[in-house]
C-alpha positions in Angstrom: 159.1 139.7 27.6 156.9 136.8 28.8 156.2 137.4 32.6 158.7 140.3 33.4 155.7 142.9 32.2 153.2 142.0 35.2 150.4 143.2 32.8 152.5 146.2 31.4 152.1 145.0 27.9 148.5 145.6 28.4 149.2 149.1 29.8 152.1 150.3 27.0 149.7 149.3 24.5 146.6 150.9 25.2 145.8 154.7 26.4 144.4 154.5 29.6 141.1 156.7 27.8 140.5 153.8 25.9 140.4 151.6 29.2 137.3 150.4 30.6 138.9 148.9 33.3 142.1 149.9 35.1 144.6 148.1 37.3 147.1 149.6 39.3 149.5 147.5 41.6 146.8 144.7 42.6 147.6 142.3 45.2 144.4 140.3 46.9 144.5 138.1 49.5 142.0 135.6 51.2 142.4 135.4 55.4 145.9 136.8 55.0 147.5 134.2 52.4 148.2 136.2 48.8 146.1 134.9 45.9 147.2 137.3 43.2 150.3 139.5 43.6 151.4 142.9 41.8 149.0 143.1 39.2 149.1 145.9 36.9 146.9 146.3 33.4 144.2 148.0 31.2 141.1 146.2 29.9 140.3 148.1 26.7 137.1 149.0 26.0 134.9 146.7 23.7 137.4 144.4 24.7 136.9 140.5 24.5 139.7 139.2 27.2 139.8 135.6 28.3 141.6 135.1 32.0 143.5 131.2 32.4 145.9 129.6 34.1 146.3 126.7 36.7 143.6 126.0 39.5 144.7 128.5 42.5 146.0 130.9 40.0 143.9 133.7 41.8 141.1 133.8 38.7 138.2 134.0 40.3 139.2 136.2 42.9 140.6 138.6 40.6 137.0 138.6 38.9 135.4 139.4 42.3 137.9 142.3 42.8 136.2 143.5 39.8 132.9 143.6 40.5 133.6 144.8 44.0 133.3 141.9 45.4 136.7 141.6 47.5 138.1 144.5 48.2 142.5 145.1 47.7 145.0 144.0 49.7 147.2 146.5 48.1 146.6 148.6 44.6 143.2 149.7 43.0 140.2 148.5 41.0 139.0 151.6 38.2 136.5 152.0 36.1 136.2 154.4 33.2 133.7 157.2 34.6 130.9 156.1 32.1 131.1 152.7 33.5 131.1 152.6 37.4 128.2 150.7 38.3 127.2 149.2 34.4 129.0 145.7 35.1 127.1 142.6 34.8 128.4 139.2 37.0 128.0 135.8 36.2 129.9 133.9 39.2 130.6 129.9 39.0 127.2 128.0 39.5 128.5 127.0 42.7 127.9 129.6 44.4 124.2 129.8 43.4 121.6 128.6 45.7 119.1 127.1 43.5 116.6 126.0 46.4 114.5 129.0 46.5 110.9 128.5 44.6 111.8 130.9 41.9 110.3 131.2 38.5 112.2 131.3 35.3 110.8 134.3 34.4 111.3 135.9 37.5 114.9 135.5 38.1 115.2 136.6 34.7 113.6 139.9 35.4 116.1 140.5 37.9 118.2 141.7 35.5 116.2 144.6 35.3 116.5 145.6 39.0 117.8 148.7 38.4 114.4 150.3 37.0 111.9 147.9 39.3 110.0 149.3 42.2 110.1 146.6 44.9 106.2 147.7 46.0 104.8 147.7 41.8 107.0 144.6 40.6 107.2 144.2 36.9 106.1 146.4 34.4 104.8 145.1 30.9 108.1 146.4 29.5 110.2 144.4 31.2 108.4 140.8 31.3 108.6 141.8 27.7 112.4 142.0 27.3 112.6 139.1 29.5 110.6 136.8 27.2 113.2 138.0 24.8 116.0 137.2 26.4 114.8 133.6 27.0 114.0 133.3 23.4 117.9 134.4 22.6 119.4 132.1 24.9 116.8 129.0 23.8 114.7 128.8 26.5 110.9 130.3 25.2 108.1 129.1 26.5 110.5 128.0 29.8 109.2 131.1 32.0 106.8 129.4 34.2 109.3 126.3 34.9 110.6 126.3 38.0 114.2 126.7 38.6 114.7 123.5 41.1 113.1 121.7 37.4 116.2 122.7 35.4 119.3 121.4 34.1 122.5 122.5 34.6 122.8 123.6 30.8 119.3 125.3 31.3 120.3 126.9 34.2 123.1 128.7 32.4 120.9 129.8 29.8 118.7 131.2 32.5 121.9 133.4 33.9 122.4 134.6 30.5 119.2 135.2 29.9 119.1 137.8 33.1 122.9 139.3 31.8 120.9 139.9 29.0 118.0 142.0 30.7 120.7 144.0 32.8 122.5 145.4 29.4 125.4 146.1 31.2 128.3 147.6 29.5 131.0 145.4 31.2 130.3 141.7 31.7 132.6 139.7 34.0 132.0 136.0 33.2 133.2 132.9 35.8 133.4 129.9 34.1 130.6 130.1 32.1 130.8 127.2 30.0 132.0 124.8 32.7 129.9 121.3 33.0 127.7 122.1 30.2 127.3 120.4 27.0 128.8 121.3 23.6 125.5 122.5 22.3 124.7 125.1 25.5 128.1 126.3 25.2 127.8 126.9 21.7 124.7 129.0 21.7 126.1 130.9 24.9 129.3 131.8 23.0 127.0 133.2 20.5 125.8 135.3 22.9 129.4 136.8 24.3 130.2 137.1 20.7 127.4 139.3 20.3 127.9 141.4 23.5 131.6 142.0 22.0 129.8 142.9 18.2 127.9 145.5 20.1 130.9 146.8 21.4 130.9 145.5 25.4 133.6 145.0 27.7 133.6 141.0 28.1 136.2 139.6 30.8 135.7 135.7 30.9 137.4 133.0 33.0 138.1 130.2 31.4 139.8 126.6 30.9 139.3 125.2 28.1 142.5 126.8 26.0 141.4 125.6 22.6 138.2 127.7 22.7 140.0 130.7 24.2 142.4 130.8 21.2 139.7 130.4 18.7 137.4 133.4 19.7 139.3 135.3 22.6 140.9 138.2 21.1 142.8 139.3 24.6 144.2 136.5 27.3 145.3 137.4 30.8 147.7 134.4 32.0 147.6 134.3 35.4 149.2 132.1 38.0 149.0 134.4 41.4 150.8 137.1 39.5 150.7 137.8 35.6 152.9 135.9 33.3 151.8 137.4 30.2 148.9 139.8 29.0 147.6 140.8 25.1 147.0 139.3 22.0 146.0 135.7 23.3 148.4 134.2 20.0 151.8 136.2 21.7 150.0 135.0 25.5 149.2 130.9 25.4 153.0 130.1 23.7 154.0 126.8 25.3 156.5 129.4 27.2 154.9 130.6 29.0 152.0 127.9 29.6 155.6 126.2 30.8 156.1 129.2 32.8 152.6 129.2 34.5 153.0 125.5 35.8 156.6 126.4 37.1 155.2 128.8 38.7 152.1 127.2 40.2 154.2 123.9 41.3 156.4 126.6 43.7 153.4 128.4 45.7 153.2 128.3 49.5 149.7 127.9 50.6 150.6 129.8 54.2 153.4 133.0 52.8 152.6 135.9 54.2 151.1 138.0 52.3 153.9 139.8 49.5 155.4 143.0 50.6 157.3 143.6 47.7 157.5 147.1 46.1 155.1 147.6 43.0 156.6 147.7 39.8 157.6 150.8 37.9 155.5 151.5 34.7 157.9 153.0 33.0 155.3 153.8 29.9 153.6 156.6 32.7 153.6 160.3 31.3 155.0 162.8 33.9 
């Protein structure tokens, strides 16, 4: 039933083997005020799983809980064994600082900090996949630009483009598509939809409700706690959209934060 599950749809439905990402009885908080409550769930693996709901409704926090980011109030964060440190981040442009003299090329190469050497910088190899990934994402023959020079649609591209030379397994997207135009966001979907083709993890938050039903399998609807979770058709009814602005319209800005029991998962083997 619509937002009585708190993401245990999402848990009865898939083995937890098959999960890339696990969620046990989340509840985060920012200087003591609750910004997502009691969240419990499985991301599958190979998943492609949009996150919406109203401004507030905890999104990106939950996404920075995550990648680490902001550590629980309350529950857990897990990630199957294979995956623990394979996750690639792409947080809102906002939080960018664009003002260092960087290079296209070299921020793109960050992606592959994994395998540089601060003291060689580098190798052939990797200028080479980086040249790549500006090619995928539109932008060859843009590696010497300097990022300061660069739209806000190129700038995306650019944070793709360096996702791309990271070739992370999981891939945790924040607005990705905000304030660009139609075109940019079209050639970057083409990119998530390929990430999900080569069977990735993709977790994206989004607004724009109309795109997330046309090529987001899985939809997390979020307002603080979960009011639905799975197939994104049975998720975005106008229920429980209904639901997630009733919802919204009642939060207190200074409750302390929740202290309510979790909730039992009744679908748990014992």
């Amino acid at each position: 039933m619509a937002g009585s599950g708190l993401g245990l749809e999402s848990l009865k439905n898939d083995n937890m083997q098959t999960g890339a990402v696990s969620i046990h009885n989340l509840t985060l908080t920012h200087h003591r005020h609750p910004v997502v409550h009691h969240l419990s769930g499985v991301v599958r693996q190979g998943s492609l799983t949009a996150i919406v709901g109203p401004n507030g409704a905890g999104k990106s926090s939950l996404l920075e809980a995550l990648v680490g980011r902001l550590p629980p109030t309350t529950g857990e964060v897990t990630y199957a064994k294979e995956l623990r440190g394979n996750i690639g981040y792409l947080p809102q442009q906002a939080q960018i600082d664009r003002s260092f003299p960087l290079r296209v090329l070299e921020v793109v190469q960050m992606g592959a900090w994994r395998s540089l050497r601060s003291w060689r910088g580098a190798m052939p190899e990797q200028r080479r996949q980086a040249l790549a990934a500006l090619d995928v994402v539109g932008l060859a023959h843009f590696e010497n630009r300097l990022m300061g020079e660069l739209s806000v649609g190129q700038f995306q591209r650019v944070l793709f483009a360096r996702l791309l030379v990271q070739d992370a397994q999981v891939i945790l997207l924040d607005e990705p598509f905000n304030a660009i135009d139609a075109q940019t966001s079209d050639d970057l979907l083409s990119v998530v939809k390929q990430w999900h083709a080569q069977g990735r993890t993709v977790v994206a938050v989004l607004h724009d409700l109309a795109q997330v039903r046309a090529h987001f399998p899985q939809t997390l609807l979020l307002a603080r706690e979960a009011i639905d979770w799975g197939a994104t058709e049975s998720v975005l009814t106008p229920d429980n959209l209904a639901r997630a602005r009733q919802v919204a319209s009642h939060w207190d800005e200074n409750a302390a934060p929740c202290d309510r029991p979790a909730p039992v998962d009744h679908n748990t083997n014992s």
